[in-house]
N, CA, C and O atoms as a CHARMM CRD file, in Angstrom:
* protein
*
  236
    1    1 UNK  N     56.00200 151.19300  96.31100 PROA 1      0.00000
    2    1 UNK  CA    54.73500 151.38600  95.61000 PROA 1      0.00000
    3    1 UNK  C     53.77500 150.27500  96.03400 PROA 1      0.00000
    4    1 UNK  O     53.99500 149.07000  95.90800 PROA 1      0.00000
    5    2 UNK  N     52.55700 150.90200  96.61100 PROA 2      0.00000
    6    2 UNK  CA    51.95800 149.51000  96.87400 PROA 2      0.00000
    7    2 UNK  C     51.01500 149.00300  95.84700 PROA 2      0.00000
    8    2 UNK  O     50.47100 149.74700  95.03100 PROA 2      0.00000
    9    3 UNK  N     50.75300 147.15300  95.93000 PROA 3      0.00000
   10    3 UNK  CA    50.28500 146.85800  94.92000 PROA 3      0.00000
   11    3 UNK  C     48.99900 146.60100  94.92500 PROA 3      0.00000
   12    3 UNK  O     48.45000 146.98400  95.95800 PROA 3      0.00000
   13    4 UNK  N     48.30000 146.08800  94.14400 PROA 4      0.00000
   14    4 UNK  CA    46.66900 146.34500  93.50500 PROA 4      0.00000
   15    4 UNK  C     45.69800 145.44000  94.81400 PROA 4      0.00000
   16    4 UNK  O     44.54200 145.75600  95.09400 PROA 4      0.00000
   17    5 UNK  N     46.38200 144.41100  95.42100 PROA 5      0.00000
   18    5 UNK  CA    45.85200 144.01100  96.68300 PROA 5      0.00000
   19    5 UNK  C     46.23300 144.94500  97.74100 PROA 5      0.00000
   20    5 UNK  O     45.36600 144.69300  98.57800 PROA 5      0.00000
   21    6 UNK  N     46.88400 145.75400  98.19000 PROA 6      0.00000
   22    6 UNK  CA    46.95600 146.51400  98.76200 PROA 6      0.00000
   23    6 UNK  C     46.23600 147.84100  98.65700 PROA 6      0.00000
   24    6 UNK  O     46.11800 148.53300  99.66800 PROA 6      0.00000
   25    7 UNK  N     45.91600 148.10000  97.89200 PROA 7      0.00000
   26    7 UNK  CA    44.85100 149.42200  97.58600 PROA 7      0.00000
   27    7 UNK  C     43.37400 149.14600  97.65700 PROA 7      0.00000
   28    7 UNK  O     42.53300 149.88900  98.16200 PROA 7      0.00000
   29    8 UNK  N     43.12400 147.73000  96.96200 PROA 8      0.00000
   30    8 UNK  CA    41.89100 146.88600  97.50500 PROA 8      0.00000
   31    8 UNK  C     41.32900 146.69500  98.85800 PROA 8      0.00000
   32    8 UNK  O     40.15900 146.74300  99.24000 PROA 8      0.00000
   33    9 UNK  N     42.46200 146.45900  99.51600 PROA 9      0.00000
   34    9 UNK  CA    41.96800 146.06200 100.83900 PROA 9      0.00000
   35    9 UNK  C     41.68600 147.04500 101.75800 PROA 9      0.00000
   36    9 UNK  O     40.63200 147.28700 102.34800 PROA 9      0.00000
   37   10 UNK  N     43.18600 147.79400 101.82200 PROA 10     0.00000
   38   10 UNK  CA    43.54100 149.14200 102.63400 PROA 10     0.00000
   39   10 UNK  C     42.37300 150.18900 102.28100 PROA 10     0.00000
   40   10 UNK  O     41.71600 150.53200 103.26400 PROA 10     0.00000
   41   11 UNK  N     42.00200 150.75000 101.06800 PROA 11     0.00000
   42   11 UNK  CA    41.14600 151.94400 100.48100 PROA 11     0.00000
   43   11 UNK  C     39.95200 151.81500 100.30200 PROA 11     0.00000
   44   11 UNK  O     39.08700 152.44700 100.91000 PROA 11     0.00000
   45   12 UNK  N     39.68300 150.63400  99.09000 PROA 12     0.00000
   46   12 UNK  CA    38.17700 150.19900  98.51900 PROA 12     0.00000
   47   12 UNK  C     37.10800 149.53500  99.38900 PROA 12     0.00000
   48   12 UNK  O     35.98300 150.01200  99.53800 PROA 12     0.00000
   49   13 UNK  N     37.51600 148.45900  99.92400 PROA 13     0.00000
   50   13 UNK  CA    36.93300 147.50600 101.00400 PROA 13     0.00000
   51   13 UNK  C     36.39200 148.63300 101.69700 PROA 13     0.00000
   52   13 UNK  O     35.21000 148.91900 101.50400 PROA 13     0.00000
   53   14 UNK  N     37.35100 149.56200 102.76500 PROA 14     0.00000
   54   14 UNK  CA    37.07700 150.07400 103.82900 PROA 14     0.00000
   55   14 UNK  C     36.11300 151.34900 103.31600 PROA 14     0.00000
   56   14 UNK  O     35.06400 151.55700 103.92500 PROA 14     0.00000
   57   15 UNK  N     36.47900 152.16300 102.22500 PROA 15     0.00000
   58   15 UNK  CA    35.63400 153.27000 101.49700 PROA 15     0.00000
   59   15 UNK  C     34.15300 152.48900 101.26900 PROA 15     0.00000
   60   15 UNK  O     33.14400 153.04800 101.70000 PROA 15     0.00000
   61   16 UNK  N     34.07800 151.60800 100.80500 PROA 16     0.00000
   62   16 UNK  CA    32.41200 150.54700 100.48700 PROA 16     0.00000
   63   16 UNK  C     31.64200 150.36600 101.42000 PROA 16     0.00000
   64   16 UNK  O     30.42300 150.40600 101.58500 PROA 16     0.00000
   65   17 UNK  N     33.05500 150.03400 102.38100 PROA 17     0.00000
   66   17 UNK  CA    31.81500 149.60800 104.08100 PROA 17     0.00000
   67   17 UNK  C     31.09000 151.21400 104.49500 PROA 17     0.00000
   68   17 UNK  O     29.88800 151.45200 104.60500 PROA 17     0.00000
   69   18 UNK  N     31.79100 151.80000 104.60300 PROA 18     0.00000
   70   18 UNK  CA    31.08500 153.51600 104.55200 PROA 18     0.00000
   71   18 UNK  C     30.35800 153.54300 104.07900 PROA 18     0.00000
   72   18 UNK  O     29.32400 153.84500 104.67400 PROA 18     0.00000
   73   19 UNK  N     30.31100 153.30800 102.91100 PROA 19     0.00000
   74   19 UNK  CA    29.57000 154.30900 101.82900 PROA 19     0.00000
   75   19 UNK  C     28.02500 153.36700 102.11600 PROA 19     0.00000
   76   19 UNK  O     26.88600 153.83400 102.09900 PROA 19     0.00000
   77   20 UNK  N     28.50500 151.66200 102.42100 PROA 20     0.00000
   78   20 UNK  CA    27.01100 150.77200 102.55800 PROA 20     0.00000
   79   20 UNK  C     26.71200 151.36800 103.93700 PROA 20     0.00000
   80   20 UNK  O     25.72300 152.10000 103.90400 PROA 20     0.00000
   81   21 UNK  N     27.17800 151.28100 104.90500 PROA 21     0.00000
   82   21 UNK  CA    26.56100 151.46500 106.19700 PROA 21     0.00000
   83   21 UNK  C     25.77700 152.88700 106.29500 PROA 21     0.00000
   84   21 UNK  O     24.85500 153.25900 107.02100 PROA 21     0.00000
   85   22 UNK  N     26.37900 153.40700 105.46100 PROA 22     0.00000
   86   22 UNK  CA    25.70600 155.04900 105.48800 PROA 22     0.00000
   87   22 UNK  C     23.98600 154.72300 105.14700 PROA 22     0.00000
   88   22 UNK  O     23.00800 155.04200 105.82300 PROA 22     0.00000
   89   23 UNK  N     24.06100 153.85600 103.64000 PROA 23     0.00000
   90   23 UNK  CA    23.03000 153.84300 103.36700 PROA 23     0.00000
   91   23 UNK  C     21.67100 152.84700 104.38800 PROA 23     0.00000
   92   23 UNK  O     20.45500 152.77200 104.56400 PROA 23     0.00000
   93   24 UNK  N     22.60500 152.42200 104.69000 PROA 24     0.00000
   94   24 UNK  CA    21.69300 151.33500 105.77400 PROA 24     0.00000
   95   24 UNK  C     21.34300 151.92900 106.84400 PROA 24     0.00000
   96   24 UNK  O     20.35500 151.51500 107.44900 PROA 24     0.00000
   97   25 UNK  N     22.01000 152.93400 107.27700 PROA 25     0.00000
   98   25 UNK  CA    21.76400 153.11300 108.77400 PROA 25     0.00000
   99   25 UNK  C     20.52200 154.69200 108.05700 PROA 25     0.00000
  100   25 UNK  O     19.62600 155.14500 108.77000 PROA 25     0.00000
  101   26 UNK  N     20.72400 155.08400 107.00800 PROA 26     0.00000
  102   26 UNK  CA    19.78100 156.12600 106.60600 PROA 26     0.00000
  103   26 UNK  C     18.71100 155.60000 105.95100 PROA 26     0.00000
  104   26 UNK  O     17.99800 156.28400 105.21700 PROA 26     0.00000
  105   27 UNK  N     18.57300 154.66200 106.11500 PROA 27     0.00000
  106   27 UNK  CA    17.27200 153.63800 105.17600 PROA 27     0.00000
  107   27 UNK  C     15.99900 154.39000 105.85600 PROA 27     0.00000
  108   27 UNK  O     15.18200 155.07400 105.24100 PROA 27     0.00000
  109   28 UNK  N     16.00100 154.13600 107.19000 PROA 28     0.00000
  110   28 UNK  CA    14.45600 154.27300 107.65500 PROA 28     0.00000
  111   28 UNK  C     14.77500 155.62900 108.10900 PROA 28     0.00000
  112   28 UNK  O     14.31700 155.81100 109.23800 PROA 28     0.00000
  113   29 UNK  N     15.31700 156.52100 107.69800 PROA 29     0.00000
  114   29 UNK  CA    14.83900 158.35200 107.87700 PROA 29     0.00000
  115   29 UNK  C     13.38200 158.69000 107.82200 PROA 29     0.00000
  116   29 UNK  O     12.69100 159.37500 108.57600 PROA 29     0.00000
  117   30 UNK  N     13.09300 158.01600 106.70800 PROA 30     0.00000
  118   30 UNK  CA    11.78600 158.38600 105.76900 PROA 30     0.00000
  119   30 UNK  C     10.28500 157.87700 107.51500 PROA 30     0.00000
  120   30 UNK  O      9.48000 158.49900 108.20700 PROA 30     0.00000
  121   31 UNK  N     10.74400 156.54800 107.38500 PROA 31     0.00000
  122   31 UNK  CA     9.53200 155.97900 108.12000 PROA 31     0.00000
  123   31 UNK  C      9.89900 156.70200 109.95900 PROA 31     0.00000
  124   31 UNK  O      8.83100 156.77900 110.56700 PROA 31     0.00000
  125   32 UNK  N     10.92600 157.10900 110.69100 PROA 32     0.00000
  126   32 UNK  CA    11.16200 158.05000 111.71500 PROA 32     0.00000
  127   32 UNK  C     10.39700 159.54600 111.53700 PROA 32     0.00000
  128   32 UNK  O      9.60700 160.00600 112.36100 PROA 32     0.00000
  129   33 UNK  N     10.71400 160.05500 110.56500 PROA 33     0.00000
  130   33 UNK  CA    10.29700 161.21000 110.67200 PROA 33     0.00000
  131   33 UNK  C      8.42100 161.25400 110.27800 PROA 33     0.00000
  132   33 UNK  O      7.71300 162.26200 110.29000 PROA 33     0.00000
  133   34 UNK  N      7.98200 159.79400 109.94700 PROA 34     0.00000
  134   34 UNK  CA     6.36700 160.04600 109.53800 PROA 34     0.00000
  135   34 UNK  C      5.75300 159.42500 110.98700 PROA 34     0.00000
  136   34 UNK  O      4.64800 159.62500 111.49200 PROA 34     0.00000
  137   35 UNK  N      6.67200 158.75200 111.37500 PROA 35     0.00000
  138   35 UNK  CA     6.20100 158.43300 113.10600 PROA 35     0.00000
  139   35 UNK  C      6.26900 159.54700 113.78300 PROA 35     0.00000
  140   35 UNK  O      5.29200 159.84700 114.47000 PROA 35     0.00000
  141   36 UNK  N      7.63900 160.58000 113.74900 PROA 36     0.00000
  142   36 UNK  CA     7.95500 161.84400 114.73200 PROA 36     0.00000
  143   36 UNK  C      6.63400 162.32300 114.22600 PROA 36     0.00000
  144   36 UNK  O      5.85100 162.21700 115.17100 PROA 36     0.00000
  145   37 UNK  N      5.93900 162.86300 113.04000 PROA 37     0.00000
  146   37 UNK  CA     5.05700 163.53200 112.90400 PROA 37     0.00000
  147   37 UNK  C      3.87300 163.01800 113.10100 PROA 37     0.00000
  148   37 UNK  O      2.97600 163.85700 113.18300 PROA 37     0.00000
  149   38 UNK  N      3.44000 161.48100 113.24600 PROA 38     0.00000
  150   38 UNK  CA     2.00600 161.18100 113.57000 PROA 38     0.00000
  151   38 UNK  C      2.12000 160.97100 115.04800 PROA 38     0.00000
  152   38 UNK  O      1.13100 160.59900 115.67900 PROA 38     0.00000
  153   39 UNK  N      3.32700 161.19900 115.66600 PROA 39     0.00000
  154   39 UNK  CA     3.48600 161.31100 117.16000 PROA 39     0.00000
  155   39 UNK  C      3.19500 159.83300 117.77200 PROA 39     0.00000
  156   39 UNK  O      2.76300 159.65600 118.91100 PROA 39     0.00000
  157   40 UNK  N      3.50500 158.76700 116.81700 PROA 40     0.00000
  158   40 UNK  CA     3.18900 157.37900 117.31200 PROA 40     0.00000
  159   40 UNK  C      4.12600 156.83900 116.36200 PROA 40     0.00000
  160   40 UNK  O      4.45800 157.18100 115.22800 PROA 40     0.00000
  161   41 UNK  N      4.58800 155.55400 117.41700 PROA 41     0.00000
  162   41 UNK  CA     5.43500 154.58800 116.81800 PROA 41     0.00000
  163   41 UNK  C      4.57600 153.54900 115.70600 PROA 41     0.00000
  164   41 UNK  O      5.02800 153.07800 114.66200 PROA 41     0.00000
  165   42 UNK  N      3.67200 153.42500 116.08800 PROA 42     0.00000
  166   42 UNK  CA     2.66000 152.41700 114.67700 PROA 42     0.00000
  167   42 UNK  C      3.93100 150.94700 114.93300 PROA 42     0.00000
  168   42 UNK  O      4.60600 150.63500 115.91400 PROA 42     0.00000
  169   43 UNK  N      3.79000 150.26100 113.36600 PROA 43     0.00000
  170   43 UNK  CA     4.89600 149.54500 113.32700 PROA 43     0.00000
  171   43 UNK  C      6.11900 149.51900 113.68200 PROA 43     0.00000
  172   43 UNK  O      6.60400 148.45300 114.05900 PROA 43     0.00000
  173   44 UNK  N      6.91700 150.74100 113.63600 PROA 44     0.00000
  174   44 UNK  CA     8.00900 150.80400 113.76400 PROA 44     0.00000
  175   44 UNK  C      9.10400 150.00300 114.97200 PROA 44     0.00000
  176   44 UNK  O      8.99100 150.30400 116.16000 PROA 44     0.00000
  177   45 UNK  N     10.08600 149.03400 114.53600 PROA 45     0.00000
  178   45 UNK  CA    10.49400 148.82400 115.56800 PROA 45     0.00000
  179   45 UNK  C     11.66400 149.23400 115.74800 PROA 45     0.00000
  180   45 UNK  O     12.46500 149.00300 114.84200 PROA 45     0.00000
  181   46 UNK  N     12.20200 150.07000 117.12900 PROA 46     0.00000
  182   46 UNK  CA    12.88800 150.50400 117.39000 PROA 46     0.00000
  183   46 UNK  C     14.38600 149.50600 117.98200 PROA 46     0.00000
  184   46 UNK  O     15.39000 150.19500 118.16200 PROA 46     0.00000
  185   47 UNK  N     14.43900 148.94000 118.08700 PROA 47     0.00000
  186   47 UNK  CA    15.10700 147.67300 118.34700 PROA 47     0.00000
  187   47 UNK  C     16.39400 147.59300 117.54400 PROA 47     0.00000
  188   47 UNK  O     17.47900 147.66400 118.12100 PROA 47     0.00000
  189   48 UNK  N     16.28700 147.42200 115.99600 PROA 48     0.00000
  190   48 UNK  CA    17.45400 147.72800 115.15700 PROA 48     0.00000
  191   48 UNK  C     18.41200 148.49400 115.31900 PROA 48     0.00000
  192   48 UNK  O     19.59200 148.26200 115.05700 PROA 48     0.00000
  193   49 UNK  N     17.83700 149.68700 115.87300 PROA 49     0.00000
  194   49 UNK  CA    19.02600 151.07200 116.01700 PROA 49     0.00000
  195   49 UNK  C     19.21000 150.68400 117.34600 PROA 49     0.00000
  196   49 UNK  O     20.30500 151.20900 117.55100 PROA 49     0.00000
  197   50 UNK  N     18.89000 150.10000 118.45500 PROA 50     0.00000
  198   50 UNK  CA    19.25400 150.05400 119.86300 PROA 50     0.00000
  199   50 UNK  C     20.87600 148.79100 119.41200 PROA 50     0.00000
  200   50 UNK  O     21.96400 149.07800 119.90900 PROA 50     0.00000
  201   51 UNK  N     20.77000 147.72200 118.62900 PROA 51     0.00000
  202   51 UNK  CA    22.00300 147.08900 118.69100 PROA 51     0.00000
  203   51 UNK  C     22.92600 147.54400 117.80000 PROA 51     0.00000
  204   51 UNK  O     24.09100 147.18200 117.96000 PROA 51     0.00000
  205   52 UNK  N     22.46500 148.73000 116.30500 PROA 52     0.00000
  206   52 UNK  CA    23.45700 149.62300 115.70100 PROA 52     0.00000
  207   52 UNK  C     24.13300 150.07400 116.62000 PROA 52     0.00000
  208   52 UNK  O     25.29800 149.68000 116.64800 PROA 52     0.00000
  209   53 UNK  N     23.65100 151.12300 117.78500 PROA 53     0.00000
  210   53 UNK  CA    24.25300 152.14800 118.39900 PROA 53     0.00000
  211   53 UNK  C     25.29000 151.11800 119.41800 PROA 53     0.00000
  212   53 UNK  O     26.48600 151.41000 119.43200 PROA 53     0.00000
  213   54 UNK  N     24.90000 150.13700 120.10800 PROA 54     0.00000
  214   54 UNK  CA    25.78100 148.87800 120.56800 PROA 54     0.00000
  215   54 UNK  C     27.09600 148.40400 119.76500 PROA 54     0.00000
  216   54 UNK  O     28.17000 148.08300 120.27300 PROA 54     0.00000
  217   55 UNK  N     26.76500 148.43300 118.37600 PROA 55     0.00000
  218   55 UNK  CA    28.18500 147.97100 118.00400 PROA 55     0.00000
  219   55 UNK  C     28.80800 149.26000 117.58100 PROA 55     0.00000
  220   55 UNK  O     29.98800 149.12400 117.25500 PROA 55     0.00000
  221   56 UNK  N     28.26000 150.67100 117.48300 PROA 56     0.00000
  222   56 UNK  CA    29.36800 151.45500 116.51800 PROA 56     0.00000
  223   56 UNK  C     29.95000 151.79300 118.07700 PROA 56     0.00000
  224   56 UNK  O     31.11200 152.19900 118.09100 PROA 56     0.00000
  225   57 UNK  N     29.30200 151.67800 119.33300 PROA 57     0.00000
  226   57 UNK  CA    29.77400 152.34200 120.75400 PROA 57     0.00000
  227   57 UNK  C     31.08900 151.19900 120.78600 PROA 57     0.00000
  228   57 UNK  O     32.17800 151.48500 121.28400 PROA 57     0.00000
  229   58 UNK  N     30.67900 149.42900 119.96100 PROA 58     0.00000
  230   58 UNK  CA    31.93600 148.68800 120.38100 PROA 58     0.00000
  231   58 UNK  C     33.20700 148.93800 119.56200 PROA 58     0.00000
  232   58 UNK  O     34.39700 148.76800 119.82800 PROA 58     0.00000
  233   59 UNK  N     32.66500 149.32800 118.64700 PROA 59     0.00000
  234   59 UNK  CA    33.64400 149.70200 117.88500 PROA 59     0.00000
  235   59 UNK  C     34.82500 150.56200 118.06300 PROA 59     0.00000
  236   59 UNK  O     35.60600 150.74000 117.12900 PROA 59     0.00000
């Protein structure tokens, strides 16, 4: 039977990092799709998602 540090680490930890990265990496949906539609980058810097896509590729 495993014990309460073991379900912590193995399940919860790893289920949280999901559940945060999801929300992080879906943060700027909103401000992509008002650039796709004014057909200009404006502020936006694209840069963030160029070293996301770098580490989930290292991963």
């Amino acid at each position: 039977m495993p014990t309460a540090t073991e379900i912590i680490l193995e399940y919860v930890c790893p289920a949280l990092g999901c559940f945060f990265l999801y929300f992080m990496v879906m943060a700027p949906v909103k401000d992509v799709r008002a650039a796709v539609r004014e057909g200009t980058m404006g502020s936006l810097n694209p840069t963030p998602w160029a070293f996301q896509m770098g580490t989930c590729l290292g991963w």
